[in-house]
Biopython code that builds the backbone (N, CA, C, O; Angstrom):
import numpy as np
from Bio.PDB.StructureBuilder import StructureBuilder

atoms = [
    (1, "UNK", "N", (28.125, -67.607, -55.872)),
    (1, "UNK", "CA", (26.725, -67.309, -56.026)),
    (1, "UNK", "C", (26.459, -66.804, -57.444)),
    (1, "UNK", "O", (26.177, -67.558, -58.375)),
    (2, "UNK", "N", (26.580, -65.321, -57.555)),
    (2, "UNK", "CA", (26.213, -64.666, -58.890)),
    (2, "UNK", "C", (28.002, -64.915, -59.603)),
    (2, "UNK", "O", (29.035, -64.525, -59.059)),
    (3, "UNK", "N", (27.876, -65.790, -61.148)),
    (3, "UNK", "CA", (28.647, -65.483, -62.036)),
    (3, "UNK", "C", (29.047, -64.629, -62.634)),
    (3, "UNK", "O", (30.178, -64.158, -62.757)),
    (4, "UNK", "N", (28.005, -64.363, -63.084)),
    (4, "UNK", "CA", (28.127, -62.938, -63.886)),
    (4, "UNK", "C", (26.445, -62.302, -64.302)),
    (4, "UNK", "O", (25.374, -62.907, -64.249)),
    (5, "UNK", "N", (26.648, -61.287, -64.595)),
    (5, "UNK", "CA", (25.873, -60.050, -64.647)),
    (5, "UNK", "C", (25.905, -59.382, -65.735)),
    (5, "UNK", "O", (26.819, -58.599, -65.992)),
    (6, "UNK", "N", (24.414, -59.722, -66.899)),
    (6, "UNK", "CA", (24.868, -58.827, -67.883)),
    (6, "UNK", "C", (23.619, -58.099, -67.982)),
    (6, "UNK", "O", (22.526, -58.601, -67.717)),
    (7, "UNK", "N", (23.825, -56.739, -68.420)),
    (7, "UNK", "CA", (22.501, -55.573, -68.490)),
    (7, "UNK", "C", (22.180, -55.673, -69.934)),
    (7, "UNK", "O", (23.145, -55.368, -70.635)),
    (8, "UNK", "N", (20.856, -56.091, -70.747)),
    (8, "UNK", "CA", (19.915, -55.869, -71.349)),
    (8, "UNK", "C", (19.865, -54.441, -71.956)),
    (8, "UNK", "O", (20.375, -53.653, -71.160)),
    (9, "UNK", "N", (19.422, -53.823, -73.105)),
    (9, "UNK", "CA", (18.652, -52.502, -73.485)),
    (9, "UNK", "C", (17.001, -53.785, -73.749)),
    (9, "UNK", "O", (17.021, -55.010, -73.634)),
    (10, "UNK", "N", (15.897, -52.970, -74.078)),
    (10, "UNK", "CA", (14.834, -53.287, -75.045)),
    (10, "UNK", "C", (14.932, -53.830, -76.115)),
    (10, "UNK", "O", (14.403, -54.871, -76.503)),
    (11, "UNK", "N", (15.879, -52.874, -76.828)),
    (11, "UNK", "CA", (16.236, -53.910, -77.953)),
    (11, "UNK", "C", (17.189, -55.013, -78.295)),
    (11, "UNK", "O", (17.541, -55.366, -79.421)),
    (12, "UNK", "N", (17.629, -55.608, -76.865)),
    (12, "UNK", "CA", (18.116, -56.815, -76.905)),
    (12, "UNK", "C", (19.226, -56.649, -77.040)),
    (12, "UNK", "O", (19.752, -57.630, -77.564)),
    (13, "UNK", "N", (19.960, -55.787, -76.803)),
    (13, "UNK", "CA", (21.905, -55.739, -77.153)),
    (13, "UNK", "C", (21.805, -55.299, -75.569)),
    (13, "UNK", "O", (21.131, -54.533, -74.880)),
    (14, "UNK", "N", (23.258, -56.574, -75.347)),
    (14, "UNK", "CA", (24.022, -56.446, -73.949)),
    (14, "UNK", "C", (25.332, -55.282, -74.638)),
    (14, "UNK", "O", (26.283, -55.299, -75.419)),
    (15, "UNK", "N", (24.424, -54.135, -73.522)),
    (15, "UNK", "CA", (25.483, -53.247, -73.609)),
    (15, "UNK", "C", (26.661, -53.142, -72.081)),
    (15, "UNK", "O", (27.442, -52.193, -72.001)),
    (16, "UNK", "N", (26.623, -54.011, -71.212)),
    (16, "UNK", "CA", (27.482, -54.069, -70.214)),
    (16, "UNK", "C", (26.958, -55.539, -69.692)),
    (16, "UNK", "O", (25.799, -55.952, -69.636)),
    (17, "UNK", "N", (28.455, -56.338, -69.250)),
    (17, "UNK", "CA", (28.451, -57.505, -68.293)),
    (17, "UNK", "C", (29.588, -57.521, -67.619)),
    (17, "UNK", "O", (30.640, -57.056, -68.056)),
    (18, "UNK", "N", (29.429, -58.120, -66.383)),
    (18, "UNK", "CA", (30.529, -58.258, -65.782)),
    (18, "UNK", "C", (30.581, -59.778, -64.671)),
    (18, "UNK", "O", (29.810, -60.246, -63.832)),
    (19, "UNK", "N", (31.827, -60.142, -65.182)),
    (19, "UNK", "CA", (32.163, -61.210, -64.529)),
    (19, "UNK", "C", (32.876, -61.474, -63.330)),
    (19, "UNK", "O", (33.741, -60.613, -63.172)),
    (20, "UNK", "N", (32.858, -62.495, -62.237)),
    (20, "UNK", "CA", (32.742, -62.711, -60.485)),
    (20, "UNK", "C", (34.147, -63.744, -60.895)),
    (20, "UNK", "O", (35.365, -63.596, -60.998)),
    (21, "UNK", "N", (33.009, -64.995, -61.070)),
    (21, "UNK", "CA", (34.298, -66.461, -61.169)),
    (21, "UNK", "C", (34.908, -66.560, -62.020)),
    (21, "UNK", "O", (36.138, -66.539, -62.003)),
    (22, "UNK", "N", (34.099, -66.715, -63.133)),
    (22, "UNK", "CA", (34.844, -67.425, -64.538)),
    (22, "UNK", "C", (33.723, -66.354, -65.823)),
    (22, "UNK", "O", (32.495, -66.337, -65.903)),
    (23, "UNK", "N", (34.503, -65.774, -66.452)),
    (23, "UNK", "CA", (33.902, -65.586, -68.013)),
    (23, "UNK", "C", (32.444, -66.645, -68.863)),
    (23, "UNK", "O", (32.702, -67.641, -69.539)),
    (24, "UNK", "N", (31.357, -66.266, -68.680)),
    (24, "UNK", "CA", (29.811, -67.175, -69.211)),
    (24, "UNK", "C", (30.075, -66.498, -70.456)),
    (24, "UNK", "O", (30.110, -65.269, -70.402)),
    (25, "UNK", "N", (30.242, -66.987, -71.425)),
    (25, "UNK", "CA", (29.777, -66.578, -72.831)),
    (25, "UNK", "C", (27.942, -65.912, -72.885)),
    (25, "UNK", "O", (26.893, -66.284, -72.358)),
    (26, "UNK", "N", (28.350, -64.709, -73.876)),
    (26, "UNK", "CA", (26.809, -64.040, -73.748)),
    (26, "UNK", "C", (26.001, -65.005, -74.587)),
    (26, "UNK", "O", (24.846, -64.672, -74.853)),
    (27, "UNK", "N", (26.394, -65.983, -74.969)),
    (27, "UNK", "CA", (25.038, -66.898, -75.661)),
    (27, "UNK", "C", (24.137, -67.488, -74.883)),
    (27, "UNK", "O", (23.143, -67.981, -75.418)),
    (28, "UNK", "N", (24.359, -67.570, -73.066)),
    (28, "UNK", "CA", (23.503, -68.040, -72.313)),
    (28, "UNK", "C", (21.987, -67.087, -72.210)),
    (28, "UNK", "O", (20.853, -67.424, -71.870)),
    (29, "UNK", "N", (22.590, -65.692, -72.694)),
    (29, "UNK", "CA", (21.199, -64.869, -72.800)),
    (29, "UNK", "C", (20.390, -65.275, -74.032)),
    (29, "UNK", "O", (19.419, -64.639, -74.443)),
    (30, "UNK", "N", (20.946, -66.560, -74.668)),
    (30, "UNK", "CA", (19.872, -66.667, -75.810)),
    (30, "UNK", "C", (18.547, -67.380, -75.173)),
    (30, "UNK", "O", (17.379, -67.241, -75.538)),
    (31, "UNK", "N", (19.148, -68.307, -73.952)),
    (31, "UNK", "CA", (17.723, -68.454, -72.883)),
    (31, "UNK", "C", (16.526, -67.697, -72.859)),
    (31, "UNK", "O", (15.375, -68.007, -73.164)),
    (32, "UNK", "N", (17.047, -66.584, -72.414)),
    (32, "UNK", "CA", (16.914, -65.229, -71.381)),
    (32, "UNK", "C", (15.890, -64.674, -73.012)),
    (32, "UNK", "O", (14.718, -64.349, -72.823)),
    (33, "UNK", "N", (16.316, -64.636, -74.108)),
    (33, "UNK", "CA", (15.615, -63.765, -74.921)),
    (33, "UNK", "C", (15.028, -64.627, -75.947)),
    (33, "UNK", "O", (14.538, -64.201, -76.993)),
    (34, "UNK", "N", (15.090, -65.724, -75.641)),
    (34, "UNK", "CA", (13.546, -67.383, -75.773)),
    (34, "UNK", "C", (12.251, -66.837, -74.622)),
    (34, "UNK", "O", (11.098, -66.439, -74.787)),
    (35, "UNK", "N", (12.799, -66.976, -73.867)),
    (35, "UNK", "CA", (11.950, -66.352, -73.016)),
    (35, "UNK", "C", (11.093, -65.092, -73.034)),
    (35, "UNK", "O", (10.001, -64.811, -72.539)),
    (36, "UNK", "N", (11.967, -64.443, -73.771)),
    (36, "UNK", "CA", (11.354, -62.776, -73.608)),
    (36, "UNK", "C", (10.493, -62.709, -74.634)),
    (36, "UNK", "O", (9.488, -61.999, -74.663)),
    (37, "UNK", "N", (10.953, -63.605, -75.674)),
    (37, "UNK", "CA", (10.042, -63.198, -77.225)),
    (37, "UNK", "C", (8.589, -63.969, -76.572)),
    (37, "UNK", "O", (7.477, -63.496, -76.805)),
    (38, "UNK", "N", (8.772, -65.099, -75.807)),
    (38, "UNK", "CA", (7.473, -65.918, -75.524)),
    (38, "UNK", "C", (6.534, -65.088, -74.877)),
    (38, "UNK", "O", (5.328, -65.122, -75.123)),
    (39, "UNK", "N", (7.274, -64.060, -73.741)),
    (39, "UNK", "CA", (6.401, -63.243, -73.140)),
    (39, "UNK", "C", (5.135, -62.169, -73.960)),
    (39, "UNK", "O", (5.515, -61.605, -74.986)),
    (40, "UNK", "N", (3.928, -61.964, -73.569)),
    (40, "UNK", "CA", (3.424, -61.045, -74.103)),
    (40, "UNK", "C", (4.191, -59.502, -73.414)),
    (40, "UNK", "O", (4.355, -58.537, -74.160)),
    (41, "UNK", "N", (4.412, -59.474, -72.630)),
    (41, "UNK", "CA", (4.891, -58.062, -72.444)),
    (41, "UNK", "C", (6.418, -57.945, -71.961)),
    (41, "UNK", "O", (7.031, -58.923, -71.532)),
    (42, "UNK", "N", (6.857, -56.941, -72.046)),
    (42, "UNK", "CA", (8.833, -57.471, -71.207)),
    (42, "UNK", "C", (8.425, -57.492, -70.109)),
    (42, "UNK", "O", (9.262, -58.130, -69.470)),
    (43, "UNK", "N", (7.449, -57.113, -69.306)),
    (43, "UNK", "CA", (7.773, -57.200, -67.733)),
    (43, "UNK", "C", (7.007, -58.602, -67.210)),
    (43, "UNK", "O", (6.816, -59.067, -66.086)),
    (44, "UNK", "N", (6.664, -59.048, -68.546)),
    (44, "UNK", "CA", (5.940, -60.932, -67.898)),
    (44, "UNK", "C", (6.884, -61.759, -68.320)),
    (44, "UNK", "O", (6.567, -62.940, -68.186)),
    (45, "UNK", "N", (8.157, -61.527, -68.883)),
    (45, "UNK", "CA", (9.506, -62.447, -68.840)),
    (45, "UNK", "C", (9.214, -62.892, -66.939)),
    (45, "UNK", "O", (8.715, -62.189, -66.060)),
    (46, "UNK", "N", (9.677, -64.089, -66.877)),
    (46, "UNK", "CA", (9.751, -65.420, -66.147)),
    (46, "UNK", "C", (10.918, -64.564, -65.307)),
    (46, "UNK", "O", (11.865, -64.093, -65.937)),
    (47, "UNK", "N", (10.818, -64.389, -63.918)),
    (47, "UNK", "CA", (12.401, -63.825, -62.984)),
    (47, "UNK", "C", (13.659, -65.269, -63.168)),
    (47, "UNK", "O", (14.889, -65.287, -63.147)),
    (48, "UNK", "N", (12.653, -66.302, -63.335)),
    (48, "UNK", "CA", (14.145, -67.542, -63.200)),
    (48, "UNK", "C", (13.792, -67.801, -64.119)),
    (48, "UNK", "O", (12.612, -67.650, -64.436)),
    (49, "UNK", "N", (14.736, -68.314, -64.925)),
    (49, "UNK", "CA", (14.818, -69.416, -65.996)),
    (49, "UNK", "C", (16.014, -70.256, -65.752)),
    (49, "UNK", "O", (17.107, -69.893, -65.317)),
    (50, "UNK", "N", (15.503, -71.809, -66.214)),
    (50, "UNK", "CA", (16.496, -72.590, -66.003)),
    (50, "UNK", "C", (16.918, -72.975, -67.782)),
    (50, "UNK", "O", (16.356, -72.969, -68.877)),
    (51, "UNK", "N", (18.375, -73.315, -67.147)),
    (51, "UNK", "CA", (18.791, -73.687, -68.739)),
    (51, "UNK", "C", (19.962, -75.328, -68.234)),
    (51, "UNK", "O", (20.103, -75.949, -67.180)),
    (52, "UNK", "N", (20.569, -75.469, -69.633)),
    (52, "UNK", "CA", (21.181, -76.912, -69.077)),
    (52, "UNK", "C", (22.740, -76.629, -68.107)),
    (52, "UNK", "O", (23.622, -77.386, -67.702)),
    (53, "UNK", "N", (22.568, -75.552, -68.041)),
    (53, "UNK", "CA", (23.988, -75.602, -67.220)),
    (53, "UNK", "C", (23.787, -74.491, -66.430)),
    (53, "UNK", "O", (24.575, -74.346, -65.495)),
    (54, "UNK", "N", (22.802, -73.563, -66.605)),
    (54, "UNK", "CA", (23.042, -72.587, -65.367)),
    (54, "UNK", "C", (21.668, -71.866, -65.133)),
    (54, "UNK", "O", (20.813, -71.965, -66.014)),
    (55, "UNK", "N", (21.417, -71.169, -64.028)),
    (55, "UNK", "CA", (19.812, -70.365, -64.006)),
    (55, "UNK", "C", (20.232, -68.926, -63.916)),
    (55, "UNK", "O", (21.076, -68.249, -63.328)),
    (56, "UNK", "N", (19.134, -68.759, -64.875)),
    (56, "UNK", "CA", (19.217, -66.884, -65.189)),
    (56, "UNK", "C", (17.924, -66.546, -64.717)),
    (56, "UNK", "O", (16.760, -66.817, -65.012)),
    (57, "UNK", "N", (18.781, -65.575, -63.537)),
    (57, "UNK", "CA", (17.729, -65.002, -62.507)),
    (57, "UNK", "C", (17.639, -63.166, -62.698)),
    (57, "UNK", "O", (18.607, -62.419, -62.552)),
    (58, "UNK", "N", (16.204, -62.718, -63.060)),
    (58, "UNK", "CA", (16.263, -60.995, -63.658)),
    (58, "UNK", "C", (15.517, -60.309, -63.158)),
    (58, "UNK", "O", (14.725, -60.712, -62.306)),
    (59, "UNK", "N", (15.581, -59.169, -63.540)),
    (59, "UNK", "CA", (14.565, -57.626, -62.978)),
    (59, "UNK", "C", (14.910, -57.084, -64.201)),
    (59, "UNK", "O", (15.888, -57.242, -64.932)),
    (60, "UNK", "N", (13.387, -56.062, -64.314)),
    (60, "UNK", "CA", (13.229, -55.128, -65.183)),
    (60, "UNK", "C", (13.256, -54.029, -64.619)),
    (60, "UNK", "O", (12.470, -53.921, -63.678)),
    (61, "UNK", "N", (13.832, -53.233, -64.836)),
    (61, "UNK", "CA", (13.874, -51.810, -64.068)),
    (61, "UNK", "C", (14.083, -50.693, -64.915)),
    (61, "UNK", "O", (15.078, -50.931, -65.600)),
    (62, "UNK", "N", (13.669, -49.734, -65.146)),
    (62, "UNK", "CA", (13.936, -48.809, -66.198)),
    (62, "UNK", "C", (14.415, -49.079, -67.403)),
    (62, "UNK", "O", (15.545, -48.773, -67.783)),
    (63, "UNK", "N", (13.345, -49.822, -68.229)),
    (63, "UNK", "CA", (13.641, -50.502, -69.508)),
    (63, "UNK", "C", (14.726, -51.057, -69.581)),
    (63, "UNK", "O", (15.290, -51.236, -70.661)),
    (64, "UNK", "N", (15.414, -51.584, -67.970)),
    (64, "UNK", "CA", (16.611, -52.385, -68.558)),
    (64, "UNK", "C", (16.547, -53.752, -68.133)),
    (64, "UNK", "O", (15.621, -53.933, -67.341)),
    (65, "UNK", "N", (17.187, -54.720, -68.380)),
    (65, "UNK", "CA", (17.089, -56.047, -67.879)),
    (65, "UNK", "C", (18.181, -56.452, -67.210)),
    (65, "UNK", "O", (19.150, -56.784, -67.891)),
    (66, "UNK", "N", (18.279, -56.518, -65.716)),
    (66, "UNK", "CA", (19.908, -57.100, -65.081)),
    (66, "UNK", "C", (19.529, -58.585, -64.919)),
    (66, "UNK", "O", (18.622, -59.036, -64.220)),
    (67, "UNK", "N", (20.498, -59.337, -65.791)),
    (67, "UNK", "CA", (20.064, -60.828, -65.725)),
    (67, "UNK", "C", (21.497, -61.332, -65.400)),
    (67, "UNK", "O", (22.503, -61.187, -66.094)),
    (68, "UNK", "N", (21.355, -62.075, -63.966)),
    (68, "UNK", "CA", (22.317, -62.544, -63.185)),
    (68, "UNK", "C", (22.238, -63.866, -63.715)),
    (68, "UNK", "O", (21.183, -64.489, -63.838)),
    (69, "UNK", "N", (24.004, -64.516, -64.200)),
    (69, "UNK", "CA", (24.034, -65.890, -64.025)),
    (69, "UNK", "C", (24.123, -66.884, -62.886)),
    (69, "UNK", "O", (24.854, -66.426, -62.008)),
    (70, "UNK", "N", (23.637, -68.097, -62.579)),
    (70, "UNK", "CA", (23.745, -68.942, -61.515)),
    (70, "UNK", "C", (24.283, -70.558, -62.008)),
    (70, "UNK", "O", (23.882, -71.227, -62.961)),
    (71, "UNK", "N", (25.144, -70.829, -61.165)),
    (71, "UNK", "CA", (25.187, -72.402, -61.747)),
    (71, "UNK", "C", (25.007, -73.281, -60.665)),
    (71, "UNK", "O", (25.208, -74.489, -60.797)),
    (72, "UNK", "N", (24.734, -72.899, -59.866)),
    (72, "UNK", "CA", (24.116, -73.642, -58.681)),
    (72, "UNK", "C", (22.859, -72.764, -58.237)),
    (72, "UNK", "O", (22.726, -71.555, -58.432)),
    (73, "UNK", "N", (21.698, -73.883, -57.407)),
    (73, "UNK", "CA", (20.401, -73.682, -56.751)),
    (73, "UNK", "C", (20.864, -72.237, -55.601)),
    (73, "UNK", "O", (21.962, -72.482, -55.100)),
    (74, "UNK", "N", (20.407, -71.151, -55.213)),
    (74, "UNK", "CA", (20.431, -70.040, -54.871)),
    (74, "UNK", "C", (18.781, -69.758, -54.725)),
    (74, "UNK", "O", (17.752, -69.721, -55.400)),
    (75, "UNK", "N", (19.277, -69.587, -53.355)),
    (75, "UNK", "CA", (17.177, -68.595, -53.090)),
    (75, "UNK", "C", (17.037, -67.960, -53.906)),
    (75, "UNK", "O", (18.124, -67.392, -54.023)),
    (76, "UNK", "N", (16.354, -67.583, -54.693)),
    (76, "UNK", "CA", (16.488, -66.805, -55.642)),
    (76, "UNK", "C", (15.659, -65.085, -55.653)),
    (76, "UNK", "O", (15.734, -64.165, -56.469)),
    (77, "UNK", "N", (14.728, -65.265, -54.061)),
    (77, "UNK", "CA", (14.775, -63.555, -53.201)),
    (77, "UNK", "C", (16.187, -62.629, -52.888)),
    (77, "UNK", "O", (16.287, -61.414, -52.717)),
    (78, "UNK", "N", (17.345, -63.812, -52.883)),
    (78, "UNK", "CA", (18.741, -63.125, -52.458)),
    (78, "UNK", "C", (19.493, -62.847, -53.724)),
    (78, "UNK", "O", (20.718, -62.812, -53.605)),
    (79, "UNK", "N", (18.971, -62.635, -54.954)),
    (79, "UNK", "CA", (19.895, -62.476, -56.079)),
    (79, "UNK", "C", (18.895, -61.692, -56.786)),
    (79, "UNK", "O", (19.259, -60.987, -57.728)),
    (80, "UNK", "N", (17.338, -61.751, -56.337)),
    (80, "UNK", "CA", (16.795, -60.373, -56.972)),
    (80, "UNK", "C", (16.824, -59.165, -56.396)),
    (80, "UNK", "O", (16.754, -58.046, -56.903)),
    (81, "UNK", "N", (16.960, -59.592, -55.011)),
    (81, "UNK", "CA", (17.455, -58.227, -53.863)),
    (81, "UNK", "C", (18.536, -57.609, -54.445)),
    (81, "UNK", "O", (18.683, -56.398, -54.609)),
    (82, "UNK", "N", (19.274, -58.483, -54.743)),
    (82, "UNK", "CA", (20.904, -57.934, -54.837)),
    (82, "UNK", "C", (20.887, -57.231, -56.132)),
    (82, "UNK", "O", (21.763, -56.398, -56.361)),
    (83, "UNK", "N", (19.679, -57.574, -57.276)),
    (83, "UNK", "CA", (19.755, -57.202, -58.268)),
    (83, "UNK", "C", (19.322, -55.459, -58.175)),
    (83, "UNK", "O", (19.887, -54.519, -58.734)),
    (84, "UNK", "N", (18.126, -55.442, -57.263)),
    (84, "UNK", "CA", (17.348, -54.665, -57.305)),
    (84, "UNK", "C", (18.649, -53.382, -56.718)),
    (84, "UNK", "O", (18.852, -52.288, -57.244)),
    (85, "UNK", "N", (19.363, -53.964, -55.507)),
    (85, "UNK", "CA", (20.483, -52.692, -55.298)),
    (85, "UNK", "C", (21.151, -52.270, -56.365)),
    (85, "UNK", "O", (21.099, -51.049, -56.511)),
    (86, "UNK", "N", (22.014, -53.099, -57.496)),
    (86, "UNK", "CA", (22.423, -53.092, -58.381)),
    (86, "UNK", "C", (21.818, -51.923, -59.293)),
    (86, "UNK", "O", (22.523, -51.056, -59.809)),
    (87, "UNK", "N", (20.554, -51.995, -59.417)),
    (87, "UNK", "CA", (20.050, -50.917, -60.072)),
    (87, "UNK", "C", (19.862, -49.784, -59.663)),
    (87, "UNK", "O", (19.813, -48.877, -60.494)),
    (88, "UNK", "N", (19.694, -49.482, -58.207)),
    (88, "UNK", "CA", (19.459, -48.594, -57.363)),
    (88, "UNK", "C", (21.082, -47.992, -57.848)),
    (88, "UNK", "O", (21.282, -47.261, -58.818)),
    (89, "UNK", "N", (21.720, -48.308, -57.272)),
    (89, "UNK", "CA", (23.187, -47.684, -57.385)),
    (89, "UNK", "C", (23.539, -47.406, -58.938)),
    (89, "UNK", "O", (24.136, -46.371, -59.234)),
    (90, "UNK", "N", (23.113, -48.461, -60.048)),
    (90, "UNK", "CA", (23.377, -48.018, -61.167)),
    (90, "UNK", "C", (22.307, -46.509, -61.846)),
    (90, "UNK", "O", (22.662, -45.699, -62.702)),
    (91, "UNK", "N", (21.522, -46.540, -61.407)),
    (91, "UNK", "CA", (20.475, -45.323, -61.467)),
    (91, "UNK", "C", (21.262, -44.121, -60.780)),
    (91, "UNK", "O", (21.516, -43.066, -61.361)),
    (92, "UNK", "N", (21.604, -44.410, -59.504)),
    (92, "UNK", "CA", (22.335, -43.096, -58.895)),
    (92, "UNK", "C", (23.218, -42.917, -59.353)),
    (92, "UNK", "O", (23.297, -41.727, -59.660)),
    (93, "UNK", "N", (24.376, -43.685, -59.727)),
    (93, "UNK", "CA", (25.484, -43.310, -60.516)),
    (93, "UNK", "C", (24.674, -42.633, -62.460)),
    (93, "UNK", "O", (25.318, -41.704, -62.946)),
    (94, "UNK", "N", (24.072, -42.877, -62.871)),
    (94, "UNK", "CA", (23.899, -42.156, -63.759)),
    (94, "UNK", "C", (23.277, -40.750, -63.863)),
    (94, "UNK", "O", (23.647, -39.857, -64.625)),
    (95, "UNK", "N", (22.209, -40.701, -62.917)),
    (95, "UNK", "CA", (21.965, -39.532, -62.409)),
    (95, "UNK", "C", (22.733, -38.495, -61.741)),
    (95, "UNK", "O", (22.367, -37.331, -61.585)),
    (96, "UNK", "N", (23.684, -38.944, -61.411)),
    (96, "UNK", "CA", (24.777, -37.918, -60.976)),
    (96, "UNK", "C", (25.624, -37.499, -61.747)),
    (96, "UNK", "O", (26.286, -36.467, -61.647)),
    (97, "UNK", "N", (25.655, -38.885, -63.168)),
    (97, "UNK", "CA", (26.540, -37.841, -63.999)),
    (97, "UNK", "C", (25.461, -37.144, -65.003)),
    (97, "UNK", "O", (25.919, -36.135, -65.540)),
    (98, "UNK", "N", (24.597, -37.356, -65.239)),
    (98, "UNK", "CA", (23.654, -36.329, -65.894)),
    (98, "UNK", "C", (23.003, -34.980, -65.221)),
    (98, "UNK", "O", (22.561, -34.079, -65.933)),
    (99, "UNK", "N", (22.984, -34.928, -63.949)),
    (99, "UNK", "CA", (22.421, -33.928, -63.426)),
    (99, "UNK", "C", (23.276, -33.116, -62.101)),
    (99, "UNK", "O", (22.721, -32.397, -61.270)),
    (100, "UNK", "N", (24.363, -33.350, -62.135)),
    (100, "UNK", "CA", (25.080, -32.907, -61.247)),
    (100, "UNK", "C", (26.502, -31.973, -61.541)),
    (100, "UNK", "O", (27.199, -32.189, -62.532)),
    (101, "UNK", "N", (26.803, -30.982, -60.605)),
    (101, "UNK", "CA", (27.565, -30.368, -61.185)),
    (101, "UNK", "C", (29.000, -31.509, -61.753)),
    (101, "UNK", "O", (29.641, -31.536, -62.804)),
    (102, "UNK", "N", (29.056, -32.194, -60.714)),
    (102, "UNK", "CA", (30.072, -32.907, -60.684)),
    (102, "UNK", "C", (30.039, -34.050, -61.987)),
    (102, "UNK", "O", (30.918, -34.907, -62.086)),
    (103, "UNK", "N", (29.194, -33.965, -62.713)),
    (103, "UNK", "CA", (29.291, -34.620, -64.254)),
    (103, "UNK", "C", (29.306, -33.747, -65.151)),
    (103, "UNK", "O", (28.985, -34.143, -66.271)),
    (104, "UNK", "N", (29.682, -32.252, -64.986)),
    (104, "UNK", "CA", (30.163, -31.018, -65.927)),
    (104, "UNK", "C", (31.477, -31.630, -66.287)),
    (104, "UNK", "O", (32.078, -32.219, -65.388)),
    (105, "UNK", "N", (32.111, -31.558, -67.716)),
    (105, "UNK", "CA", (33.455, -30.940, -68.171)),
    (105, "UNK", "C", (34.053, -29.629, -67.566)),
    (105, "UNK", "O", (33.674, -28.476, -67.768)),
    (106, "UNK", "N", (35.372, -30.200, -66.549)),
    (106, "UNK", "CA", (36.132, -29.051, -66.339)),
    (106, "UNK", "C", (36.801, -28.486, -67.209)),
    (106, "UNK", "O", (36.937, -29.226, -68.184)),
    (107, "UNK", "N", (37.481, -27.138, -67.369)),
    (107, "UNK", "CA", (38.255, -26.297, -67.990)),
    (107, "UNK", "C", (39.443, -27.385, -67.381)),
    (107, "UNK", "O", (39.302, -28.376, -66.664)),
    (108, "UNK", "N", (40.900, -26.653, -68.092)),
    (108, "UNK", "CA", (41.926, -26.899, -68.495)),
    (108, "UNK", "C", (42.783, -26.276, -67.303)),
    (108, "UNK", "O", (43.998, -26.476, -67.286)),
    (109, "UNK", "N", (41.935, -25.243, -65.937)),
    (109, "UNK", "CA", (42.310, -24.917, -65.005)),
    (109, "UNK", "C", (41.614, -25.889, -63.837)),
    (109, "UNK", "O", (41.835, -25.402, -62.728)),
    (110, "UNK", "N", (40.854, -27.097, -63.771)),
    (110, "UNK", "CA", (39.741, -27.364, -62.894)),
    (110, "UNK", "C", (39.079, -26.929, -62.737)),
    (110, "UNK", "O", (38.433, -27.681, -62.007)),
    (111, "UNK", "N", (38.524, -26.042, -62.861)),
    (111, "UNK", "CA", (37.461, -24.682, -62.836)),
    (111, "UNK", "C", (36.495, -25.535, -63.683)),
    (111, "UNK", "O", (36.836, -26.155, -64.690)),
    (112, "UNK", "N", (35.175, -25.498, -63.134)),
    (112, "UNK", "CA", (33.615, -25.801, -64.010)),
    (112, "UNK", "C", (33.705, -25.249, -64.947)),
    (112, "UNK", "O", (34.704, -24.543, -65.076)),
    (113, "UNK", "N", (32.685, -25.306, -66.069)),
    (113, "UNK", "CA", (32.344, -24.560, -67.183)),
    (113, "UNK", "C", (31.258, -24.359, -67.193)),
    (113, "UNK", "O", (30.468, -25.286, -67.014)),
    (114, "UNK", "N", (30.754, -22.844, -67.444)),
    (114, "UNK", "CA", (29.883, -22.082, -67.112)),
    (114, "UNK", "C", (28.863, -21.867, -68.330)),
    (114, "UNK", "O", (27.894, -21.120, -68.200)),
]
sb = StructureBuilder()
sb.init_structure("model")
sb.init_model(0)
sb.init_chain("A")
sb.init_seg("    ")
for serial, (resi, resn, name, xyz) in enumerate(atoms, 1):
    if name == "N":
        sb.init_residue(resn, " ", resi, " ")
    sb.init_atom(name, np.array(xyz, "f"), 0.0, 1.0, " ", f" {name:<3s}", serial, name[0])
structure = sb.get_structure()
């Protein structure tokens, strides 16, 4: 289904991807950011785009862009769902290390730092 998965900033640098089957070279996001410059706003980027070898299917979610690769036809409600968890969990995992005790630096005993 999903190839690979690479996260967007605003300003256009993939700062994380990760790959399922096989390694997509990040030049397939040059699609993905044809698209984005065409848009008047980032959140009127196109959810599918097709390209000659694969479809890049996305969400915007907290100024970020998770743009899933496809190389085959896929509903494409079941890969923005999946996207949308993706972010859900990537949001909670960051929020926990920013606001939780448990993303403190321990001492050199395990002990928190106060």
């Amino acid at each position: 289904m999903i190839h690979s998965l690479f996260l967007i900033n605003c300003s256009g640098d993939i700062f994380l991807e990760k790959h399922w089957k096989s390694v997509v070279s990040q030049s397939v996001c040059d699609y993905f950011f044809e698209a984005q410059e065409k848009a008047a706003d980032v959140e009127n980027v196109p959810p599918v785009i097709s390209t000659p070898h694969h479809y890049l299917i996305s969400i915007y979610r907290d100024k970020l862009f998770f743009v899933s690769v496809i190389q085959t036809e896929v509903p494409p409600l079941f890969v923005i769902e999946f996207l949308h968890r993706v972010a859900d969990t990537f949001q909670a995992v960051v929020m926990l290390g920013t606001h939780s005790p448990l993303g403190s630096c321990p001492t050199s005993h395990g002990a928190e730092q106060g």
